[in-house]
KOLDRENFI-664650 format. One record per residue (C-alpha): residue number from 1; x, y, z. Coordinates in steps of 0.05 Angstrom, whole numbers, plus 32768, in hexadecimal, padded with zeros to 4 digits. Example, Ala and Ser with C-alpha at 12.3 -4.5 7.8 and 13.67 -1.06 7.14 Angstrom:
REM residues 2
<atom><pos>1</pos><east>80F6</east><north>7FA6</north><up>809C</up></atom>
<atom><pos>2</pos><east>8111</east><north>7FEB</north><up>808F</up></atom>
//
This chain:
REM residues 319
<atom><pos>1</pos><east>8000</east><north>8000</north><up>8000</up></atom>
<atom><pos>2</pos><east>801A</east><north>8044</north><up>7FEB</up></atom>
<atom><pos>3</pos><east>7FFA</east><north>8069</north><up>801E</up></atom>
<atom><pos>4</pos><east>8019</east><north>8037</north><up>8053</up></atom>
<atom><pos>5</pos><east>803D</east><north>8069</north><up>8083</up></atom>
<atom><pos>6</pos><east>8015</east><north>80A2</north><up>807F</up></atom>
<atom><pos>7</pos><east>7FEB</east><north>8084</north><up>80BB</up></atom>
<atom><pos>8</pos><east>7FE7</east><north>809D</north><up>80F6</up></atom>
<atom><pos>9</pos><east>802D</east><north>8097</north><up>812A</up></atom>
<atom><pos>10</pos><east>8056</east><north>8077</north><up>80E8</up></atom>
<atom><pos>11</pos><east>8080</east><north>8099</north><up>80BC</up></atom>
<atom><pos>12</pos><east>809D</east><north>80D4</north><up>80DC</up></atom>
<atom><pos>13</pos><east>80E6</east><north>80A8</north><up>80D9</up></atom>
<atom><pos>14</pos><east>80FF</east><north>80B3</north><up>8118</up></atom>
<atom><pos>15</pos><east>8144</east><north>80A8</north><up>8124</up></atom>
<atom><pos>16</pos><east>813E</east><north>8080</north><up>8167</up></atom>
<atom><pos>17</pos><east>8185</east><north>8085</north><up>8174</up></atom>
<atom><pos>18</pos><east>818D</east><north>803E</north><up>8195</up></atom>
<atom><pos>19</pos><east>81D9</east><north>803E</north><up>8190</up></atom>
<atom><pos>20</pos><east>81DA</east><north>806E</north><up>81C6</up></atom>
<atom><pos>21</pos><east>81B0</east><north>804D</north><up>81F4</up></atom>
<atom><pos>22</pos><east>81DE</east><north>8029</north><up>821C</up></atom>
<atom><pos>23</pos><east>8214</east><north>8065</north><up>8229</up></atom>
<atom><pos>24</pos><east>81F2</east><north>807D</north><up>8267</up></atom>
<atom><pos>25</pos><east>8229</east><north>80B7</north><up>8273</up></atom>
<atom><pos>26</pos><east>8226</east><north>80CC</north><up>8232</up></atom>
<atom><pos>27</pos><east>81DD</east><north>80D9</north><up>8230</up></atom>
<atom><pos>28</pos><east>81E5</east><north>80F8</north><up>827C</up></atom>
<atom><pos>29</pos><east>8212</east><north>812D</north><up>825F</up></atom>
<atom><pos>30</pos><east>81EC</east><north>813A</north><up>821E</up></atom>
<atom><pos>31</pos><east>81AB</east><north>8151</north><up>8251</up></atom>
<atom><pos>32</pos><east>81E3</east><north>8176</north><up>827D</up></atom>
<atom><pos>33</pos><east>8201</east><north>819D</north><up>8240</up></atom>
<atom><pos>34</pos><east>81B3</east><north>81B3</north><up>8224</up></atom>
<atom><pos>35</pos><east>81C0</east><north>8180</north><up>81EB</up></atom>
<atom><pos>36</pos><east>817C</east><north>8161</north><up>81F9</up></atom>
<atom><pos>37</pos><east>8134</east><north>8171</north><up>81FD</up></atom>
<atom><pos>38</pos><east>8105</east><north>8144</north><up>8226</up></atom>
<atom><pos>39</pos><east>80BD</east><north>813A</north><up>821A</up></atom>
<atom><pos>40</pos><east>8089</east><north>812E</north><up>8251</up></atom>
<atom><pos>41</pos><east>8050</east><north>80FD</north><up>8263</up></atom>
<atom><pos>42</pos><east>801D</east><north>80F8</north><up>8295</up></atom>
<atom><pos>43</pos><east>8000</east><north>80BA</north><up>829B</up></atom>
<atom><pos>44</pos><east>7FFA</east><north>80A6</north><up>825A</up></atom>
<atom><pos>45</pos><east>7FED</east><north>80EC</north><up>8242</up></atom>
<atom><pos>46</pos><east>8023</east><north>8115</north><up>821C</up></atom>
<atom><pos>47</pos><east>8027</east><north>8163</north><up>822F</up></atom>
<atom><pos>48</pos><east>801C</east><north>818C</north><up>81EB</up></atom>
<atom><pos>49</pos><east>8017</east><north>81D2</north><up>81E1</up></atom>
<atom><pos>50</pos><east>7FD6</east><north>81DC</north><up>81AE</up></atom>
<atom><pos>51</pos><east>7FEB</east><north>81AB</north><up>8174</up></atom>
<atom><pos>52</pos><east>802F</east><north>81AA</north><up>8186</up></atom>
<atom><pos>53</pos><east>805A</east><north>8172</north><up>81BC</up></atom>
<atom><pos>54</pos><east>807B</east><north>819F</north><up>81EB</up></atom>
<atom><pos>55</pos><east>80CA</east><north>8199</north><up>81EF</up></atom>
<atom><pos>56</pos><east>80F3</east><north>81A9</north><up>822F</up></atom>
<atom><pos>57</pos><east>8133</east><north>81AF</north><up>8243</up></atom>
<atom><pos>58</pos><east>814A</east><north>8178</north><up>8271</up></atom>
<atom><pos>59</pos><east>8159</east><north>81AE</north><up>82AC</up></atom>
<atom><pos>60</pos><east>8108</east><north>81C4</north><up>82A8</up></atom>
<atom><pos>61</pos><east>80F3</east><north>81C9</north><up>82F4</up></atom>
<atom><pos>62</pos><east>80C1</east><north>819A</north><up>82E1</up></atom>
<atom><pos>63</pos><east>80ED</east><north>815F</north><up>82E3</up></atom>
<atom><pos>64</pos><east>810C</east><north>8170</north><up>8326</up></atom>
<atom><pos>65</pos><east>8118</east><north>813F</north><up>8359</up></atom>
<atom><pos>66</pos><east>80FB</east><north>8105</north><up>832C</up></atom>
<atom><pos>67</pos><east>8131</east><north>80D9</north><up>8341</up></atom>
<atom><pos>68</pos><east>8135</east><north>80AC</north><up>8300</up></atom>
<atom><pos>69</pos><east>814E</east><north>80BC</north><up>82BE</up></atom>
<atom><pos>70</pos><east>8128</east><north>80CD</north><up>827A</up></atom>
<atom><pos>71</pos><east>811C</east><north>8098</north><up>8247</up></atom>
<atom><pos>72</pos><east>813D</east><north>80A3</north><up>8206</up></atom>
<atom><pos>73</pos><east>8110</east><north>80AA</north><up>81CD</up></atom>
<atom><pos>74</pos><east>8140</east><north>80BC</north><up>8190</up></atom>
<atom><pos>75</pos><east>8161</east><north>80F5</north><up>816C</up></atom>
<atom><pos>76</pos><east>814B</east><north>8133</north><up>8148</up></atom>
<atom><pos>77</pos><east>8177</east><north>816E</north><up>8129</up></atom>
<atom><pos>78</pos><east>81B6</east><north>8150</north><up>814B</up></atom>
<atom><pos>79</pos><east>8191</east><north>8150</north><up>8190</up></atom>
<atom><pos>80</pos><east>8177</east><north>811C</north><up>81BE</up></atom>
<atom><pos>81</pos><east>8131</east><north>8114</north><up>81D2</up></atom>
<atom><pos>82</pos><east>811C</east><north>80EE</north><up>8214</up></atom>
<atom><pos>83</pos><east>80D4</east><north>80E3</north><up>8238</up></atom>
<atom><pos>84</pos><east>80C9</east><north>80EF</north><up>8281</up></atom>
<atom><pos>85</pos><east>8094</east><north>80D1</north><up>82A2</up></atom>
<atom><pos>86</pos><east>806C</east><north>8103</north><up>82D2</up></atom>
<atom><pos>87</pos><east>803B</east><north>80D6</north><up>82EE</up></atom>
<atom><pos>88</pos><east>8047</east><north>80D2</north><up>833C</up></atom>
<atom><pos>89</pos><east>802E</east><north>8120</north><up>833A</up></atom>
<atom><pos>90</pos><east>7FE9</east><north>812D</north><up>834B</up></atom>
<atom><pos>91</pos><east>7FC1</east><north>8166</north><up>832F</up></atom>
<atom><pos>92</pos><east>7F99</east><north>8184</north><up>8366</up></atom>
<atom><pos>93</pos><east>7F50</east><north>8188</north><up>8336</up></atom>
<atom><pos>94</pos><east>7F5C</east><north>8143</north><up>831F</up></atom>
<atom><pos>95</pos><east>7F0D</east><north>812E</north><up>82FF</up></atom>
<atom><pos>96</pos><east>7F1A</east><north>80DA</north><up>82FB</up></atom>
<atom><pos>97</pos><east>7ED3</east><north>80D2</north><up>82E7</up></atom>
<atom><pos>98</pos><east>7EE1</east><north>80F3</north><up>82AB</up></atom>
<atom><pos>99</pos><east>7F2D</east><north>80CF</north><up>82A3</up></atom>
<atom><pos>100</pos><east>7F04</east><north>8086</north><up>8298</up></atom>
<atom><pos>101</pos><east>7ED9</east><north>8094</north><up>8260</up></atom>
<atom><pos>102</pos><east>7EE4</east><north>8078</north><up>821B</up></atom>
<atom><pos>103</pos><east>7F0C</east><north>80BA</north><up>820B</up></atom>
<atom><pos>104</pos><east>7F21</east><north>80E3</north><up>823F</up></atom>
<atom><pos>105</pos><east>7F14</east><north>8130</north><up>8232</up></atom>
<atom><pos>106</pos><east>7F3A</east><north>814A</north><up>8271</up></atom>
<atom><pos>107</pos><east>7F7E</east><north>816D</north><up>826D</up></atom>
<atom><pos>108</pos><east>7FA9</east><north>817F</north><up>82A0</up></atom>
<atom><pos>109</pos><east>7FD2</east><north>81B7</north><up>82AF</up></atom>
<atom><pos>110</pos><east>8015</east><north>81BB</north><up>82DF</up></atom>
<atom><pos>111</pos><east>8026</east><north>81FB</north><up>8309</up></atom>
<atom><pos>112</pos><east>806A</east><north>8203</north><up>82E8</up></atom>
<atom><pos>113</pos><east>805C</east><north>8205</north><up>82A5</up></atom>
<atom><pos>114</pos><east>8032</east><north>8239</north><up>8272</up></atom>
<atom><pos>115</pos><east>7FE6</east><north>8233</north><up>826F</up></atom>
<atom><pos>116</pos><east>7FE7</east><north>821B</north><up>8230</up></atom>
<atom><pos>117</pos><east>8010</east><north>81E1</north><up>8232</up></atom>
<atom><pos>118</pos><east>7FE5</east><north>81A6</north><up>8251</up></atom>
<atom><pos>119</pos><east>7FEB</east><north>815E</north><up>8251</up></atom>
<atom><pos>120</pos><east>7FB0</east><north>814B</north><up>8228</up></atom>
<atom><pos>121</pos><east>7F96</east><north>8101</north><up>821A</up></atom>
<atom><pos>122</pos><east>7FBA</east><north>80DD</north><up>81D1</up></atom>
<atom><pos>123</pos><east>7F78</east><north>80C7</north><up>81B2</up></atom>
<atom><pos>124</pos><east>7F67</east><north>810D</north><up>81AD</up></atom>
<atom><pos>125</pos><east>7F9E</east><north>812B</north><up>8197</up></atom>
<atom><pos>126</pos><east>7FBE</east><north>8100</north><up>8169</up></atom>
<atom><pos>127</pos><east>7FA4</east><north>8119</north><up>8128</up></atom>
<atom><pos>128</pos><east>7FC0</east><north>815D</north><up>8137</up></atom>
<atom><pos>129</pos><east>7FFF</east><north>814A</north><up>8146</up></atom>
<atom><pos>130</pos><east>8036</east><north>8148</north><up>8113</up></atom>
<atom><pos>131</pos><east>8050</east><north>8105</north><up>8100</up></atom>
<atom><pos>132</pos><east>8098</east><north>810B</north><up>812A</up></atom>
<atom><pos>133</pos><east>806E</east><north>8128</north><up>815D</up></atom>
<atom><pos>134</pos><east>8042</east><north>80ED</north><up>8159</up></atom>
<atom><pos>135</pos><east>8077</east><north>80B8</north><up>815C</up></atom>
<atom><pos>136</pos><east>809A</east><north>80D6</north><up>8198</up></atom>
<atom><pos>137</pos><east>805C</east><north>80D9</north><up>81C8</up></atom>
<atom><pos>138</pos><east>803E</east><north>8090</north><up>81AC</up></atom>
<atom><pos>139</pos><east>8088</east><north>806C</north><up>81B5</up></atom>
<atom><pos>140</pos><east>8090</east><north>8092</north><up>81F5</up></atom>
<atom><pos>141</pos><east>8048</east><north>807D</north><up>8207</up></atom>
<atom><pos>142</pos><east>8054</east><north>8035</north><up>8203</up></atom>
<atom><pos>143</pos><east>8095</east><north>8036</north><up>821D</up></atom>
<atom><pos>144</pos><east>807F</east><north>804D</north><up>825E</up></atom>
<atom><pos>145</pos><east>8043</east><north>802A</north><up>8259</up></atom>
<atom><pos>146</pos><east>8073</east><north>7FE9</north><up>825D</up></atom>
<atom><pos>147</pos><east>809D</east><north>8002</north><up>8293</up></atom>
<atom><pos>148</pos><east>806A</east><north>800D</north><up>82C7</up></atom>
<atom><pos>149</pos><east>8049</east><north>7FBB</north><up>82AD</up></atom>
<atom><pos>150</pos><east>8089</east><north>7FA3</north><up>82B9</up></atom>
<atom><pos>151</pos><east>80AD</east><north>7FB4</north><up>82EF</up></atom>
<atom><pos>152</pos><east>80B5</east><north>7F67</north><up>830B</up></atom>
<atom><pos>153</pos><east>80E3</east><north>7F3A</north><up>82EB</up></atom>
<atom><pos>154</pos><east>80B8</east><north>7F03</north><up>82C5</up></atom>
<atom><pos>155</pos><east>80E5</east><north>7ECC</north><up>82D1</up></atom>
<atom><pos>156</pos><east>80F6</east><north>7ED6</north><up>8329</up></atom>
<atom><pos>157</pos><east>80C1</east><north>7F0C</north><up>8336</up></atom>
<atom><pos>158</pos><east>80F7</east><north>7F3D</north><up>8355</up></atom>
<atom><pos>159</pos><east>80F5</east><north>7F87</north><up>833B</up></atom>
<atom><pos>160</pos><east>811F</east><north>7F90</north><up>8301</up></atom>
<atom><pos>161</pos><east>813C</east><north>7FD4</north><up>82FA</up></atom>
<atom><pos>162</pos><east>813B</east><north>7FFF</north><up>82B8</up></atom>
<atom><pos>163</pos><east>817B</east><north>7FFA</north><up>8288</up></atom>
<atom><pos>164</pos><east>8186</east><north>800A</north><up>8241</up></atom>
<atom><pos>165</pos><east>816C</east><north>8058</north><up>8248</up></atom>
<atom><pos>166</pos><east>812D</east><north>8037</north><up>8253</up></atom>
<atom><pos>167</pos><east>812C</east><north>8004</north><up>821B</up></atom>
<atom><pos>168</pos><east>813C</east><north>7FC7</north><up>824C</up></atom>
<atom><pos>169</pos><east>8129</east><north>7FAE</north><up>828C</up></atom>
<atom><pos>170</pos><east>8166</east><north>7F92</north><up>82B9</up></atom>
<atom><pos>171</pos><east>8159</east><north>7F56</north><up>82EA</up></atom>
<atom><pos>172</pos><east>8193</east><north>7F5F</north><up>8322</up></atom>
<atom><pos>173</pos><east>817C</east><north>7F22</north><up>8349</up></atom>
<atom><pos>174</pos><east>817C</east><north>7EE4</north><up>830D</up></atom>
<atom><pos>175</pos><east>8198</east><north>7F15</north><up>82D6</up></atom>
<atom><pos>176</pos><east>815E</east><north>7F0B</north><up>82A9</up></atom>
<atom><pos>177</pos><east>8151</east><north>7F4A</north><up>826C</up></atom>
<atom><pos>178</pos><east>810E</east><north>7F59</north><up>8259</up></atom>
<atom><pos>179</pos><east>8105</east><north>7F92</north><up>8220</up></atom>
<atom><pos>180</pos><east>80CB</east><north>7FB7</north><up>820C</up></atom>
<atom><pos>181</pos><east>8088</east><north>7F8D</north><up>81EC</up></atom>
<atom><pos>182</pos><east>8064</east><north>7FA1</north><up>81B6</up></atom>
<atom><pos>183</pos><east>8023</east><north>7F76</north><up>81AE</up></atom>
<atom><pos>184</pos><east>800C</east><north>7F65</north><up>8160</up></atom>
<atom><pos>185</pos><east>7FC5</east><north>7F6D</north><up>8155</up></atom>
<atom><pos>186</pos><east>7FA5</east><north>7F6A</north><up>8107</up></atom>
<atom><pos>187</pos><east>7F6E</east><north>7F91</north><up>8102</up></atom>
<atom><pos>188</pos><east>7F48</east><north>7F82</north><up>80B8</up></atom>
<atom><pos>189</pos><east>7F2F</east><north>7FAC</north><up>8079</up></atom>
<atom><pos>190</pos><east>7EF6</east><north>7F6A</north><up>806B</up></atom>
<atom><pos>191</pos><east>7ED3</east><north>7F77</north><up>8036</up></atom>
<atom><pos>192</pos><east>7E9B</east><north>7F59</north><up>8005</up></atom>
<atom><pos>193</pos><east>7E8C</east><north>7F6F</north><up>7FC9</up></atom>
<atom><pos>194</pos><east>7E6C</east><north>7FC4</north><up>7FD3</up></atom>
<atom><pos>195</pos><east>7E70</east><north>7FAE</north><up>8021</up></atom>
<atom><pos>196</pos><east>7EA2</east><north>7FB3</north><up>805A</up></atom>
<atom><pos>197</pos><east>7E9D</east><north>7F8C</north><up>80A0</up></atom>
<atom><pos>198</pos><east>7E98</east><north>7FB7</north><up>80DC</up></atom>
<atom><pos>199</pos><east>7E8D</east><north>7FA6</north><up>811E</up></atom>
<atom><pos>200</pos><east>7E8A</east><north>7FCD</north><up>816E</up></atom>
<atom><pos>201</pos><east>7E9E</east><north>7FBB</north><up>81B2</up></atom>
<atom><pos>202</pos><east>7E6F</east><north>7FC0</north><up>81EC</up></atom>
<atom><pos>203</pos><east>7E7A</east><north>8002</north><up>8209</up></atom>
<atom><pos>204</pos><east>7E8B</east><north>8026</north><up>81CE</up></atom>
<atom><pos>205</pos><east>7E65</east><north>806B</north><up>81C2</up></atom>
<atom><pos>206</pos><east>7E25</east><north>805F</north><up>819E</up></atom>
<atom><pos>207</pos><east>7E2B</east><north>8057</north><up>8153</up></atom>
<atom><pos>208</pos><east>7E73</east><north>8043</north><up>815A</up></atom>
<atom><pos>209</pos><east>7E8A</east><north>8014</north><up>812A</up></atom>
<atom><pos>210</pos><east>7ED0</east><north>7FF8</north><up>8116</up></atom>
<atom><pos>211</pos><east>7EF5</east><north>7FC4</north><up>80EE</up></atom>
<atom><pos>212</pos><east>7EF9</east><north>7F81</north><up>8110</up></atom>
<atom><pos>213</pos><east>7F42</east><north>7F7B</north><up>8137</up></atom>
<atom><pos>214</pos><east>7F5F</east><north>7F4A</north><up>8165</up></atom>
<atom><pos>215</pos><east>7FB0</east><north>7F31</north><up>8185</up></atom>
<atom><pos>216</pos><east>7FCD</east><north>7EFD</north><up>814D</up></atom>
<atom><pos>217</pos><east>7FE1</east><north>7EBD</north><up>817C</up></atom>
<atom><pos>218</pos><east>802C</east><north>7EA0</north><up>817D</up></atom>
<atom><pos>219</pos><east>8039</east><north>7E79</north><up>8144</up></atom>
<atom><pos>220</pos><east>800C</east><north>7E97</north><up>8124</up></atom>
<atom><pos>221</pos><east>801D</east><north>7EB9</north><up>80D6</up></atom>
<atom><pos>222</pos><east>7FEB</east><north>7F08</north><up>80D6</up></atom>
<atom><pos>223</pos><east>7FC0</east><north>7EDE</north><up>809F</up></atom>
<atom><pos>224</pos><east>7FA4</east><north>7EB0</north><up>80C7</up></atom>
<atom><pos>225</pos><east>7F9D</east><north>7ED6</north><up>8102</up></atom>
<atom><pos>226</pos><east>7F70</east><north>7F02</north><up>80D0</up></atom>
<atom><pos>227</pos><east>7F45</east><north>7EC3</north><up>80BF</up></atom>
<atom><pos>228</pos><east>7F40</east><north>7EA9</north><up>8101</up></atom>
<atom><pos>229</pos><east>7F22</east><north>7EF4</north><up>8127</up></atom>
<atom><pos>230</pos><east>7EF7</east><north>7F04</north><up>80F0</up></atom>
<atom><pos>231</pos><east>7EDF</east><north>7EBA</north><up>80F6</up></atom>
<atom><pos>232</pos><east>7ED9</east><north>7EBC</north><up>8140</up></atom>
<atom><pos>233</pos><east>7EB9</east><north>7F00</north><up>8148</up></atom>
<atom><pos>234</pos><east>7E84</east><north>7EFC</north><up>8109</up></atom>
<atom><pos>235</pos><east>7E83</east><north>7EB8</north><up>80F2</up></atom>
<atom><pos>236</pos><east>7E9A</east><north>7ED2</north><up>80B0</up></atom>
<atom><pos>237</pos><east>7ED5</east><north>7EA2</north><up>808C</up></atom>
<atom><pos>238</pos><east>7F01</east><north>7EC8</north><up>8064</up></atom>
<atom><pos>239</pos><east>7F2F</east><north>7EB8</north><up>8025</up></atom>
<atom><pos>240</pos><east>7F6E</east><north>7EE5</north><up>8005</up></atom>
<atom><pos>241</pos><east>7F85</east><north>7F12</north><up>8037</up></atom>
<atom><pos>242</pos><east>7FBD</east><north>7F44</north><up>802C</up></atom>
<atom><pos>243</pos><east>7FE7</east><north>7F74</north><up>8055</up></atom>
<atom><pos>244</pos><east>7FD9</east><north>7FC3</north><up>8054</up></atom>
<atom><pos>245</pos><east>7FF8</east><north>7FEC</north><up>8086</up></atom>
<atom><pos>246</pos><east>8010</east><north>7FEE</north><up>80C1</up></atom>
<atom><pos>247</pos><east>800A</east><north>801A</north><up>810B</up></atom>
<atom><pos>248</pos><east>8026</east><north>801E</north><up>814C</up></atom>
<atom><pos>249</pos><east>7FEC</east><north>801C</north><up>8179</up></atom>
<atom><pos>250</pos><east>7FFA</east><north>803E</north><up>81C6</up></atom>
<atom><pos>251</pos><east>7FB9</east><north>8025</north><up>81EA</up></atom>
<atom><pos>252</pos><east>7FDC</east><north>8008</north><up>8210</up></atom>
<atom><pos>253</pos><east>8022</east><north>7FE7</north><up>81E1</up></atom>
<atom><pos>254</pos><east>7FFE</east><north>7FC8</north><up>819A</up></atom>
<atom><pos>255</pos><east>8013</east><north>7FCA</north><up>8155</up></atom>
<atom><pos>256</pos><east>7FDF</east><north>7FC0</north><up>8128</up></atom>
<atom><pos>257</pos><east>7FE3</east><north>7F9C</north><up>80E0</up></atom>
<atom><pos>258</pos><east>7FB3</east><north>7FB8</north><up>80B2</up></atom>
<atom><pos>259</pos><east>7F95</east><north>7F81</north><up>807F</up></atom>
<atom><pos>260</pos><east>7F66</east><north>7F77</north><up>8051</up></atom>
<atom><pos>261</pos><east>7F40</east><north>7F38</north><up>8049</up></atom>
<atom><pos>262</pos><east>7F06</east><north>7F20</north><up>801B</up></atom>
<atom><pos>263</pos><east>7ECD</east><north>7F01</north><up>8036</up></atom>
<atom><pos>264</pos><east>7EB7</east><north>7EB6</north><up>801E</up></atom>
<atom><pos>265</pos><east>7E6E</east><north>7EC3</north><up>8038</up></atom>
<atom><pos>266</pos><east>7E3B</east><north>7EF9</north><up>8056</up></atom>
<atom><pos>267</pos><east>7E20</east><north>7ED7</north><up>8094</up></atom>
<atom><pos>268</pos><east>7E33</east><north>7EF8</north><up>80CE</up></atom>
<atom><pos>269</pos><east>7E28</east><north>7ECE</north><up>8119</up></atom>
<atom><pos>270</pos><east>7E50</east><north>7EF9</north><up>8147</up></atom>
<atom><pos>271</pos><east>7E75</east><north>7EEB</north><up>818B</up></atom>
<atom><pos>272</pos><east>7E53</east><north>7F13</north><up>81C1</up></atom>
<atom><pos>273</pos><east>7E89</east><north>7F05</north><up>81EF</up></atom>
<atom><pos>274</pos><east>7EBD</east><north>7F26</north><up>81BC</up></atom>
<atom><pos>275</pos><east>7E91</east><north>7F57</north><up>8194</up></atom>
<atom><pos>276</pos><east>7E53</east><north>7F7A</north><up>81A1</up></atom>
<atom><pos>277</pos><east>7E35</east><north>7F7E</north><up>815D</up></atom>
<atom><pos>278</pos><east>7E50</east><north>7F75</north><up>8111</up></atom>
<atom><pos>279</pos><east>7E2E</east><north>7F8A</north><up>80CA</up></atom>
<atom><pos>280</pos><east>7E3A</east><north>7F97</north><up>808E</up></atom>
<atom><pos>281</pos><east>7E44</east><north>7FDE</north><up>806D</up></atom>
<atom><pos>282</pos><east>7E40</east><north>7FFA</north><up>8022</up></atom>
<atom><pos>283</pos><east>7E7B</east><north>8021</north><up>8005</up></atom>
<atom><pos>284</pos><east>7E3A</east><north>8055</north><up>8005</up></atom>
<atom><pos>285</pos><east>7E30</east><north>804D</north><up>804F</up></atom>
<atom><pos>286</pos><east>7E77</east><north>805E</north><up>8062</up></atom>
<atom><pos>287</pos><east>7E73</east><north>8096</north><up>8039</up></atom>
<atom><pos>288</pos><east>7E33</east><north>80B4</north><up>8060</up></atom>
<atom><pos>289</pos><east>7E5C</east><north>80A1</north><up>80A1</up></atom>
<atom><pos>290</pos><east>7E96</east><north>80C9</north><up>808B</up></atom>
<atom><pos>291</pos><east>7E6D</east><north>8102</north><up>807B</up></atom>
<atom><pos>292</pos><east>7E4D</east><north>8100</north><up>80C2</up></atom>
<atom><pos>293</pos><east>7E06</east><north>80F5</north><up>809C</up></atom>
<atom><pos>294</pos><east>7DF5</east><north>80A3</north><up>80A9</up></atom>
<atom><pos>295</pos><east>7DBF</east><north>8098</north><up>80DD</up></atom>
<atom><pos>296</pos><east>7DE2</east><north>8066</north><up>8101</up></atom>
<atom><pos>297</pos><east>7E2A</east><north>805D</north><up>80F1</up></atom>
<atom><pos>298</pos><east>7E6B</east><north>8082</north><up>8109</up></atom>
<atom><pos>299</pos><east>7EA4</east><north>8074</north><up>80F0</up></atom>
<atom><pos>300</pos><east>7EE2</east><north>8061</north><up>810C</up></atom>
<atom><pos>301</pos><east>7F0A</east><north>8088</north><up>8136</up></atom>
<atom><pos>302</pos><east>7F2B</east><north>80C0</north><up>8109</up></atom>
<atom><pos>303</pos><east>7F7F</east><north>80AF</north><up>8113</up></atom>
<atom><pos>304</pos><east>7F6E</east><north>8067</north><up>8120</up></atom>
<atom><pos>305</pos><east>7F87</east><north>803A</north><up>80EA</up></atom>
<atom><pos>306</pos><east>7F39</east><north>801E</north><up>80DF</up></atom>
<atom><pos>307</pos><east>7F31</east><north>805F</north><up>80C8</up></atom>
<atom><pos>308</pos><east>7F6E</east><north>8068</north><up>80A3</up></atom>
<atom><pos>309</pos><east>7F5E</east><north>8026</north><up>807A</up></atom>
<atom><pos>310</pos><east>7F11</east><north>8037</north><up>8071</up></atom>
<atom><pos>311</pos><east>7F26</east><north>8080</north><up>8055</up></atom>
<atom><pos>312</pos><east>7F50</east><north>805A</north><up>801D</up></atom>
<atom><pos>313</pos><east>7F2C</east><north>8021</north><up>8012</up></atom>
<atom><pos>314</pos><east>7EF7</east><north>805D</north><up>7FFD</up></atom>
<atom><pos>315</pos><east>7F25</east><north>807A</north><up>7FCD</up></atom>
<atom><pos>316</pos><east>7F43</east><north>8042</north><up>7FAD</up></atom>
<atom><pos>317</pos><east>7F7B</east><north>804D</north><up>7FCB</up></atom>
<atom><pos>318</pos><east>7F8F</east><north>8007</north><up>7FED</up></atom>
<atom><pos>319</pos><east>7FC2</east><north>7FEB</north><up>7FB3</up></atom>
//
């Protein structure tokens, strides 16, 4: 697919600068001499300044006294960018009601910084955000994200320490290394002839509807795992399927492999234990549900890759 990296978190080419990651002095003194800039999170959420991720330098009093050291995301313009994770601080008008719905609208604002820079939830941000801008927050996202999952060694249960400028976990008691986990999930373009299989979750907001995704098992090739969640969620088999595109997917450490698959049959007999409903949608339906003018049907999420592949499967645009 031509149009492969122009999703959503891909294609900004970020030069992760992994060679450095083990020279702990030398990225120590490139903070020290103002040769770095360091980007902040708060609990998932990245701190932005309108469309724009916010840059600091590493002496900011907001990373005073944090007692640990950034995480090394990469290089840009001959300078190093890390990721601090703010989390322990507490905003005094925290609303969690609001924090646990299906997209958080809250944003919160720390004492020491401008007005205007806020840490603000990914999902709704993401679409404004330039593509570097996107990679940075969504690899620093999941990064953390597997830090704070995996702070016990999986093979003696002791707490393993961070290593690597955050790109390894150290066991000091058996010695065992654990590294960062990225979990593949296929999430599939099925069509039939003028129609497209959609399906929701329980809990989504009314009228949402998505393409069909689910984890692809060990040993298992992305084809099959295609065939076998489109067969367990809608009892619909499905034939050719080929590979699309690709995205890193932060909620909380996916990647997801965009496919498209044909159909063998119509029938659908969903799973209500893994789906909530499934139909069938027209090319013409999709179109309405872009617009904002079908009676039913929303469509996917805009930034998500569902929507990504629904948008070009529209215009022709999938080879």
């Amino acid at each position: 697919m031509k149009l492969a990296e122009t999703v959503t978190f891909g294609g900004s080419g970020l030069d992760r600068a992994a060679e450095l990651r083990g020279d702990a002095q030398g990225l120590e003194a490139a903070r020290k001499s103002g040769r770095a800039d360091i980007i902040a999170h708060w609990r998932g959420k990245p701190l932005v300044q309108g469309d724009t991720l916010v840059r600091l330098p590493a002496d900011h009093p907001l990373f005073v006294d944090l007692g640990v050291a950034p995480l090394l995301l990469g290089r840009e313009g001959g300078r190093l960018l890390f990721v601090h994770d703010l989390s322990a601080w507490q905003p005094d008008d925290l609303d969690k009601d609001a924090m646990n719905t299906f997209l958080d609208p809250t944003e919160q604002h720390h004492p020491c910084l401008p007005d205007d820079q806020r840490f603000v939830e990914l999902r709704g941000c993401m679409t404004r955000l330039s593509a570097r801008d996107a990679e940075l927050t969504t690899t620093a996202k999941a990064v953390l994200s597997w830090h704070r999952s995996h702070r016990f060694c999986a093979v003696c249960g002791q707490e393993s320490t961070l290593a690597m400028a955050g790109w390894q976990r150290s066991c000091g008691s058996c010695g065992a290394q654990h590294f960062p986990r990225t979990d593949p999930v296929v999430i599939m373009l099925i069509t039939r002839g003028n129609n497209v299989l959609m399906g929701r979750s329980p809990g989504w907001p009314e009228g949402m509807y998505s393409l069909l995704a689910g984890f692809v098992e060990p040993g298992e090739p992305i084809e099959a795992a295609v065939r076998r969640e489109v067969y367990e969620e809608a009892g619909i088999r499905v034939g050719e399927v080929r590979y699309l595109s690709s995205q890193p997917w932060a909620f909380p450490s996916s990647l997801m492999f965009g496919c498209a698959g044909e159909a063998l049959d119509e029938e659908i007999t969903i799973d209500p234990v893994e789906i909530e409903d499934a139909r069938w949608f027209s090319r013409e339906e999709m179109v309405q549900a872009f617009a904002g003018e079908h009676p039913l049907l929303k469509p996917a999420r805009e930034g998500a890759i569902a929507h990504f592949l629904l948008q070009n499967w529209l215009a022709d645009r999938l080879d």
